[in-house]
C-alpha positions, 0 to 999 in steps of 0.5 A: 162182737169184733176181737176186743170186745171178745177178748175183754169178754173172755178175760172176764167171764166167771168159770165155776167148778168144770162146768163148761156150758158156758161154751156151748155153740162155741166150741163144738165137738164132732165124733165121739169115743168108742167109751162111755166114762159115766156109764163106766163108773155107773156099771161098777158103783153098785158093787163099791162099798167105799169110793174115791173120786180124784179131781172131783172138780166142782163135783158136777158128775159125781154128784150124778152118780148119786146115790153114792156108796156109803163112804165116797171121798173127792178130792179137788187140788184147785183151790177155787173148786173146793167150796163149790164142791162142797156145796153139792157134795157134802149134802150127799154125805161125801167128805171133800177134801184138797188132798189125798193126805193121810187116808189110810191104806186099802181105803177104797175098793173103787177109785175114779179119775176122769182128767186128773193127774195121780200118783201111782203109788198112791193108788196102789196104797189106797186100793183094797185087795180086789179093787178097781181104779177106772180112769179116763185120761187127757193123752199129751198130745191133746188139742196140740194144734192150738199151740201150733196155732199160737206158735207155742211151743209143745205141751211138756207131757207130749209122751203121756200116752196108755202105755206110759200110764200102765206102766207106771201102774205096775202091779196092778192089772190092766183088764181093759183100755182102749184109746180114742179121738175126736174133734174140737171147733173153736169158732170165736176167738173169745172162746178160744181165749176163755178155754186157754184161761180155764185150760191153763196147761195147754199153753202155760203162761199164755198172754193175750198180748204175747199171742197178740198178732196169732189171736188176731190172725185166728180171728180173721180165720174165723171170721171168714168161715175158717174155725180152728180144729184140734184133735182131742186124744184120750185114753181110758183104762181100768185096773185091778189090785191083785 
């Protein structure tokens, strides 16, 4: 397909839950982090009585992990995710709800969060004595060559980094973190496009006839054998209420 038909196909394409088959071949991935997220959650599960999975998305991977402790919770602040999340949670017995709102304190001895944004002090209000808040997260320099690319200015969040995170979770107890990269291949423009409007943080306000002229020139590149790489970083840490 040349660049219109790619970019009409990207601005029309359906995006369900986080469910992000619909780029495969597309955009590919070399290298792997030194952890496993799933298997991190899978290790603790059996020992939780009372889960809460925050930014379950279109509830994908919790759904995986089932069963699932006798009480699980997700939340899910996207709108459009919840009903879809619902579909494949709620037949498992998990309540999903758009918001933490008034869950009571202590309510879970083990909360999850891969990718989504949190308030520490609510984590700390949630867990129970003894429980473990285990988190992978998307550091602030993730993927920032796109936004070079696109000469876009820098993502807002470019401090969030593992230190700035464990520290604004201050009386809880870090018992392990480690910090990773790997890279990510855009290799058509209309998959680039696709991400940017699933991804809508990367570059806030992002318009294809913004960009048009830096699209256009990342097209040719790709076209020609020259893909666009970015460096995806992320982090990764479990912490214990004491």
């Amino acid at each position: 397909m040349g660049y219109e038909e790619l970019i009409d196909e990207a601005l029309t394409t359906s995006f369900e839950g986080w469910d992000f088959t619909v780029f495969r071949g597309r955009v590919t991935y070399d290298g792997t982090l030194p952890w496993d997220y799933e298997q991190l959650v899978r290790d603790r599960l059996p020992k939780a009585s009372a889960l809460l999975d925050l930014g379950t998305g279109g509830g994908e991977l919790l759904a995986s992990f089932a069963p699932l402790p006798p009480r699980t919770v997700a939340t899910e602040g996207y709108a459009p995710n919840v009903p879809v999340a619902r579909r494949r949670l709620e037949p498992l017995g998990v309540e999903v709800t758009e918001t933490i709102g008034p869950l009571p304190d202590g309510s879970f001895d083990l909360i999850i969060n891969r990718h989504e944004a949190y308030e520490p002090c609510e984590i700390r209000r949630l867990l129970a004595g003894g429980g473990t808040f285990v988190t992978q997260q998307v550091a602030g320099r993730d993927l920032e060559e796109i936004n070079e690319a696109l000469g876009a200015p820098p993502h807002r969040s470019r401090a969030w980094d593992l230190a700035t995170a464990t520290a604004g979770l201050s009386g809880l107890d870090v018992t392990w973190s480690q910090e990773g990269c790997f890279t990510t291949t855009f290799h058509d423009i209309g998959a680039l496009v696709l991400f940017l409007r699933v991804v809508s943080w990367q570059v806030p306000g992002f318009d294809v006839d913004r960009y048009g002229a830096r699209l256009r020139a990342l097209h040719t590149d790709m076209e020609d054998g020259r893909p666009l790489r970015a460096t995806s970083h992320r982090f990764v840490a479990q912490y214990v209420q004491v």
